[in-house]
ROVEXSE-93003 format. One record per atom (N, C-alpha, C): x, y, z; residue in three letters. Coordinates in steps of 0.02 Angstrom, whole numbers, plus 50000, padded with zeros to 5 digits. Atoms other than C-alpha are relative to their C-alpha. Layout:
// residues N
XYZALA...
END
This chain:
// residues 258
500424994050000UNK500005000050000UNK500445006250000UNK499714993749998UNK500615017649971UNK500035002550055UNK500084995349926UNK501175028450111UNK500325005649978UNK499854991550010UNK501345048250092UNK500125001250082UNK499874998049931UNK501875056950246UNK499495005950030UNK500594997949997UNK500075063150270UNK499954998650107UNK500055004349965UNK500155060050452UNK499855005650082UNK500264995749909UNK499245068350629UNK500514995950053UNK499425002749943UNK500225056250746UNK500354993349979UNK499645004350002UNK501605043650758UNK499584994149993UNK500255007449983UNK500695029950837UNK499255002750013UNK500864999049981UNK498735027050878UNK499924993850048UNK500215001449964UNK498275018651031UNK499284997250013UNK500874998650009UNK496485008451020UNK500074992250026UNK500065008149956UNK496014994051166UNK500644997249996UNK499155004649999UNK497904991951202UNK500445000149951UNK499395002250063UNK498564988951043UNK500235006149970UNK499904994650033UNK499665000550951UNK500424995949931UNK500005001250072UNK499844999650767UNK500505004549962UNK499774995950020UNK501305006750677UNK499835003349923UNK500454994650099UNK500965021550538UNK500675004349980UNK499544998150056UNK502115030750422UNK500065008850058UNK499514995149976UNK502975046450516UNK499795006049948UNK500054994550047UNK502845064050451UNK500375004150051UNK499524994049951UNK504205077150537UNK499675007949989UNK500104991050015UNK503305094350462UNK499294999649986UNK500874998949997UNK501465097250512UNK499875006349994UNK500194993849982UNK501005114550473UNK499155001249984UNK500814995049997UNK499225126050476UNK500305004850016UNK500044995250006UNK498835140750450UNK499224998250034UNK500384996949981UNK497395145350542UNK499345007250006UNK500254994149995UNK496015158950534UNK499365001649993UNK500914998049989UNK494295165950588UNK499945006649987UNK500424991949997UNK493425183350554UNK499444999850025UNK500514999749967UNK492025186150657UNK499855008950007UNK499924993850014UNK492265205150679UNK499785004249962UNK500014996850048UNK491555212350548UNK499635006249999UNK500414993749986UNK491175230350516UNK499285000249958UNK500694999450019UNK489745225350420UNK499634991349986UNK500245006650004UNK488655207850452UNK500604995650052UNK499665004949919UNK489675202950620UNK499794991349999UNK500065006249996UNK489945184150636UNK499854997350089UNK499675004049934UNK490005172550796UNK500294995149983UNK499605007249994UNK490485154550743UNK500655002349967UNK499315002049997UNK492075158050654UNK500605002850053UNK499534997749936UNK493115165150804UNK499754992450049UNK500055006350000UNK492405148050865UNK500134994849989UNK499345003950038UNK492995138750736UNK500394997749994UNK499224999150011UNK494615145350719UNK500254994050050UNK499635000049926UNK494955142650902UNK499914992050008UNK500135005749977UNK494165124650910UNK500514996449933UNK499475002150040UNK495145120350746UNK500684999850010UNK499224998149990UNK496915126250800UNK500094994550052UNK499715004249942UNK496735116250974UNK500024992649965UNK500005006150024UNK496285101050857UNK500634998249976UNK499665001150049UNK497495103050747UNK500764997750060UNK499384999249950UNK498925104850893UNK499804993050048UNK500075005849948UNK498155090251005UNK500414994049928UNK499755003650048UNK498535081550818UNK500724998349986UNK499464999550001UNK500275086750815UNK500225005449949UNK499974995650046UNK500185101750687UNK500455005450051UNK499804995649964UNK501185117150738UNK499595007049960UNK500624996250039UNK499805130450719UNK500025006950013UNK499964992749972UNK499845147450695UNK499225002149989UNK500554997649976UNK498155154350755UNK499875007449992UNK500014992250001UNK497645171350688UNK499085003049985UNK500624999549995UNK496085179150717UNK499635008049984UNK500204994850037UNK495065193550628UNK500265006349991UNK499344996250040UNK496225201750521UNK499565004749957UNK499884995750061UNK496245215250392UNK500084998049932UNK499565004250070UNK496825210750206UNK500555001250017UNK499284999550005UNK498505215150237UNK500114996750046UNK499945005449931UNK498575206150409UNK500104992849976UNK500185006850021UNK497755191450303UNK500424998249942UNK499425003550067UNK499015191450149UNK500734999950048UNK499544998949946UNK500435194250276UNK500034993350034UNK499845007449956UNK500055178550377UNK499934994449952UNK500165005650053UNK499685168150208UNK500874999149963UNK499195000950007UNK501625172850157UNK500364998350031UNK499595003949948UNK502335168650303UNK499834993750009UNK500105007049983UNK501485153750320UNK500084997149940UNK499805004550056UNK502125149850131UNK500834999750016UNK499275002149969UNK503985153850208UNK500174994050032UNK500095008049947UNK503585141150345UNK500224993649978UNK499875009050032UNK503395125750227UNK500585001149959UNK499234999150035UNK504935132050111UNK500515000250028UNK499605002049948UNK505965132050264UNK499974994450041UNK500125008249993UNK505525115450323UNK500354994249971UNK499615003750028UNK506595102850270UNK499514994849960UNK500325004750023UNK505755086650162UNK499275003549992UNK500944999750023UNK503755085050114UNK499625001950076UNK500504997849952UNK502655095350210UNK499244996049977UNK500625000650003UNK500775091050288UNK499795009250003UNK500194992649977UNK500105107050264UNK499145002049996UNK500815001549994UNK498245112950318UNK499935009350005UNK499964990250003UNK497685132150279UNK499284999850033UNK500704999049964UNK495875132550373UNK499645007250010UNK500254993849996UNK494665146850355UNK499294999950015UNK500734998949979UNK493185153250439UNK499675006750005UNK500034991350006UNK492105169050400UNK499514999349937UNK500525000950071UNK491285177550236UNK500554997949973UNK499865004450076UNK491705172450079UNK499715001849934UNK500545000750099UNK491255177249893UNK500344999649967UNK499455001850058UNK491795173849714UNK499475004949949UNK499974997150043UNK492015182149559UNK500054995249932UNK499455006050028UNK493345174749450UNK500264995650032UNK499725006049991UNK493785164449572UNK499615001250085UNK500154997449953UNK493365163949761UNK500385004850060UNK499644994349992UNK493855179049872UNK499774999250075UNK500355000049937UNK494005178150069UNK500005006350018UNK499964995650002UNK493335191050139UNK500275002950082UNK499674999149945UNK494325203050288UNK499445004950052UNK500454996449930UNK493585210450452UNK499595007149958UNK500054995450030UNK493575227450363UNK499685000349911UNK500125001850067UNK492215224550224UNK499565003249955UNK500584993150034UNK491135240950190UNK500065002149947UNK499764998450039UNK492205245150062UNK499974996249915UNK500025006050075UNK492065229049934UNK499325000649979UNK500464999050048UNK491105229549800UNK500234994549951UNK499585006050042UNK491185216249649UNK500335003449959UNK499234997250062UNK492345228249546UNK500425002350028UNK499404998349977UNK493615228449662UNK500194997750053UNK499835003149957UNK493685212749769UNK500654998149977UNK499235000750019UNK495535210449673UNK500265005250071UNK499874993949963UNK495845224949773UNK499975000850084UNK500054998449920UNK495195223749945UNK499774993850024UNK500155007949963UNK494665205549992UNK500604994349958UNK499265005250003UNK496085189049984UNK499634995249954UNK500275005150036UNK495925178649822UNK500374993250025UNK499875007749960UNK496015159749876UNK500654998249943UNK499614999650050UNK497145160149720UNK500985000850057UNK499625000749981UNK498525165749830UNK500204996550073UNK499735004749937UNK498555153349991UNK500084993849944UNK499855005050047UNK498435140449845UNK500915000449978UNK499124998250006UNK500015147849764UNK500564998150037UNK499395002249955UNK501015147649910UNK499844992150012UNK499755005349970UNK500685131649952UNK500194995449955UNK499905003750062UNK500725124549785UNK500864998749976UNK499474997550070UNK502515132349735UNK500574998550076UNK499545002349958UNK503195129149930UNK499774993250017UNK500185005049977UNK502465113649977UNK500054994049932UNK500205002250052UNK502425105149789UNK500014991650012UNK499725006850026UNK502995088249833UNK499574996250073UNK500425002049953UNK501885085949996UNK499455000549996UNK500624999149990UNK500115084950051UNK499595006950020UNK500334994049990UNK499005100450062UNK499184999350020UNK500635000849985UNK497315101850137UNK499755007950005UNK500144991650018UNK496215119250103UNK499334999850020UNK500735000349961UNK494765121150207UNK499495005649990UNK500434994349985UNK493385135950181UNK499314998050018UNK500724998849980UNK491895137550289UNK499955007850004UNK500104992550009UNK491505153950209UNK499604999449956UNK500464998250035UNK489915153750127UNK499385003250025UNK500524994749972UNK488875166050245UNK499825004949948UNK500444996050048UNK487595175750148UNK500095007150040UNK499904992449998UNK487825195450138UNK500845001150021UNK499244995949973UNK489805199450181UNK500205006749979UNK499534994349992UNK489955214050125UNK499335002749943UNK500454995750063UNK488715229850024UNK499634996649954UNK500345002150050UNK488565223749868UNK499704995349975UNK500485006450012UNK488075207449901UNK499164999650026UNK500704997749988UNK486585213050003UNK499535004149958UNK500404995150043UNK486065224249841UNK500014995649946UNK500115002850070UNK486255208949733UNK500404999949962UNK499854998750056UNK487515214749644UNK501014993550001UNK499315005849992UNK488975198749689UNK499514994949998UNK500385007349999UNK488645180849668UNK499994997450066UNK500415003249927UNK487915169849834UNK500694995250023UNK499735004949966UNK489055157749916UNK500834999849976UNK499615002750053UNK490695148749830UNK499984997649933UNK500065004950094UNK491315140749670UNK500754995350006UNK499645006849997UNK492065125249655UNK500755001749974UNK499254994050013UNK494125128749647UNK500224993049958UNK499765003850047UNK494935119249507UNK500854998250032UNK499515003149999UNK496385107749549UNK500674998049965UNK499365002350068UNK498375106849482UNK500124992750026UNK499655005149988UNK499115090949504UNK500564998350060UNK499724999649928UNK499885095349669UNK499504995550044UNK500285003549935UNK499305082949818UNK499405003650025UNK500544993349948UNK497635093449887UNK499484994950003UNK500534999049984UNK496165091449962UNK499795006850006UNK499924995150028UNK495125105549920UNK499015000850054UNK500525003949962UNK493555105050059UNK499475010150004UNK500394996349992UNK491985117650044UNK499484997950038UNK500855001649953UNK490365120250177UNK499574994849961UNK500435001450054UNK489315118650044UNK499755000949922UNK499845001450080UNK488835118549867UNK500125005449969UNK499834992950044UNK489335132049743UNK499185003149984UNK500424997050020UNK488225145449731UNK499715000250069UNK500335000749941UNK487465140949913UNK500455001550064UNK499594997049958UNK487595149850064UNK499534994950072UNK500145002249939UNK487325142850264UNK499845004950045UNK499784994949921UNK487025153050434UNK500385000550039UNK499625000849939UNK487805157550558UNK499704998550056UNK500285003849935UNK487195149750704UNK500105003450076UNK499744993849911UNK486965161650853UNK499794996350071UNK500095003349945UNK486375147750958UNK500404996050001UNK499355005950011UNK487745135950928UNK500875003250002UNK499304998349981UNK489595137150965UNK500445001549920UNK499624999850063UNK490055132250796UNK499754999549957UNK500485000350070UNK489485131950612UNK500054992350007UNK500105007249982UNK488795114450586UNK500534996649956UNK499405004550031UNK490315110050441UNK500444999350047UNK499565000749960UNK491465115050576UNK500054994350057UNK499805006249949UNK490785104150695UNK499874993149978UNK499825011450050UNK490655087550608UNK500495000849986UNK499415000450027UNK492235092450546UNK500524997150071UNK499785000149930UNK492845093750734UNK500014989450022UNK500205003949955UNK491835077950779UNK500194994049952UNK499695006050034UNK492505065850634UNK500724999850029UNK499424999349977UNK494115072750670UNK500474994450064UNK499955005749924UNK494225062450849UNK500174994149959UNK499905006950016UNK494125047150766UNK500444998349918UNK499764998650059UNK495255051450610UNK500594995649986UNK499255001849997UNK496845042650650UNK499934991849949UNK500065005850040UNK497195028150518UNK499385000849948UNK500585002050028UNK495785031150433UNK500105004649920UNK500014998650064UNK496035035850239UNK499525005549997UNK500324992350014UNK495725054550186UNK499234999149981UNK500615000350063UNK494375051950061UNK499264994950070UNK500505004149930UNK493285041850223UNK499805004650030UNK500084995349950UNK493445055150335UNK499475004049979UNK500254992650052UNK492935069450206UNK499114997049998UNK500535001050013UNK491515058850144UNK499484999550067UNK500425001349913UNK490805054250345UNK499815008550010UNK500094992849980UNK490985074550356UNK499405000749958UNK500685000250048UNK489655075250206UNK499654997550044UNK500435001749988UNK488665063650278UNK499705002850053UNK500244998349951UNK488435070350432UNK499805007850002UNK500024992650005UNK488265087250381UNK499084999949950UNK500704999950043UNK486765082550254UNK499504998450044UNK500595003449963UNK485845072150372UNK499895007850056UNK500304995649956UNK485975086450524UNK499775006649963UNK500494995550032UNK485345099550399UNK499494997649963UNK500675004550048UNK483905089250317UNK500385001249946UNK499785000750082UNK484855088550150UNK500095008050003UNK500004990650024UNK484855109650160UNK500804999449959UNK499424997150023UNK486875110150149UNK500514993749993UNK499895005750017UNK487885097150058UNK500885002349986UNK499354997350023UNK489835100850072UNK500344998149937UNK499515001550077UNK490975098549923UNK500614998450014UNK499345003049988UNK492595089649942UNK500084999249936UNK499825000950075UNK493705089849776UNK500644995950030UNK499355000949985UNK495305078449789UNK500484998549940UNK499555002850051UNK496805074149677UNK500614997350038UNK499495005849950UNK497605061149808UNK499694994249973UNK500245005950027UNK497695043649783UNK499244997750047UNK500595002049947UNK496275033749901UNK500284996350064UNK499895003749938UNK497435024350000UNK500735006550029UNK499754996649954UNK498185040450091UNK499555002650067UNK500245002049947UNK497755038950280UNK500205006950047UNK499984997749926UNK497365051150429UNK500564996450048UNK499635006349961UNK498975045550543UNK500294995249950UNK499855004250035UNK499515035650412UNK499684992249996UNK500375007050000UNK498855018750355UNK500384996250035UNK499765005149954UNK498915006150497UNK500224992749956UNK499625006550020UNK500174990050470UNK499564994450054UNK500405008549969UNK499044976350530UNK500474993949988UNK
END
């Protein structure tokens, strides 16, 4: 069986037995929530973030945690965290995680704390195209695993989407031949709530709550259990999108040697 150095922990521990898995020395994330916003204030992603980062770190990731930024704040910590994996010796795991608005154009565009200002002829300009956390990780990371998370399809982020005049949700991000997983809320074009009675958005927390039981268990499993559980607790409303261009037998923890 193939083994990539895809890997949350050394060993996994289950009724005594421990099972050896394939090693990975360079876990990085990037991290990041907006909640803040000067126009259409969030709660779950500062939630999120925060419940994602501790995951990621109980996992073994070394996580930098940054929380409702600016654009320049937010391209700023997306370069450094492309330094990160280019200074790293061998094949990085690398995990970019985002929580907040979100809209697309030409491509999709996250959007920053500060969002009164965007309009759709000039989100180049003032909101972060997903184009460049891709980049960096694509051009530093090329020969490792990449994982790209957005739960950013809250409806209204900013003016001109409340006047109609931007498109609704995401759009499906087209894949190079670099290692990725490529993981959306929900479907292109469709947006979710934010949940003011709940801690977390509901992708986040299935995401959270597969997570626990992730170790050994082949990417493409996980992702799909996150679907499922995400369709069933919204009656079918919100149906995430997972795109991959990994093989099938690369493993959470690495695939256990039975």
């Amino acid at each position: 069986m193939k083994k990539i150095r895809l890997t949350f922990l050394v060993t996994m521990l289950t009724c005594g037995f421990s099972f050896p898995v394939t090693a990975a020395p360079n876990q990085l994330a990037l991290v990041i929530g907006n909640s803040d916003y000067d126009y259409e204030p969030l709660k779950n992603p500062a939630n999120d973030a925060a419940d994602m980062a501790d995951k990621l770190r109980e996992l073994g990731f070394k996580v930098v945690h940054k929380l409702n930024l600016n654009r320049q704040e937010m391209e700023n910590a997306i370069r450094d965290f492309g330094k990160r994996l280019d200074y790293t010796p061998g094949d990085d795991t690398a995990v970019f995680y985002y929580s907040g608005h979100g809209t697309h154009s030409d491509q999709n565009y996250l959007v920053p704390i500060k969002s009164r200002q965007i309009r759709p002829y000039n989100l180049k300009h003032t909101a972060v195209p997903e184009n460049l956390i891709l980049a960096q990780m694509k051009r530093y990371n090329k020969n490792g695993a990449n994982i790209f998370i957005l739960d950013a399809c809250r409806d209204n982020p900013h003016p001109g989407a409340r006047k109609g005049l931007t498109r609704r949700g995401l759009t499906p991000t087209l894949l190079s031949k670099t290692d990725m997983i490529i993981a959306l809320a929900t479907q292109a074009g469709r947006t979710v709530d934010d949940l003011i009675d709940e801690r977390n958005s509901l992708y986040t927390k299935q995401l959270l709550k597969e997570l626990k039981y992730a170790h050994g268990q082949p990417i493409k499993k996980v992702f799909r259990s996150v679907s499922k559980s995400v369709v069933q607790a919204s009656g079918k409303k919100q149906s995430p999108v997972h795109v991959y261009s990994i093989p099938s037998d690369i493993c959470f923890g690495g695939c256990f040697n039975h």
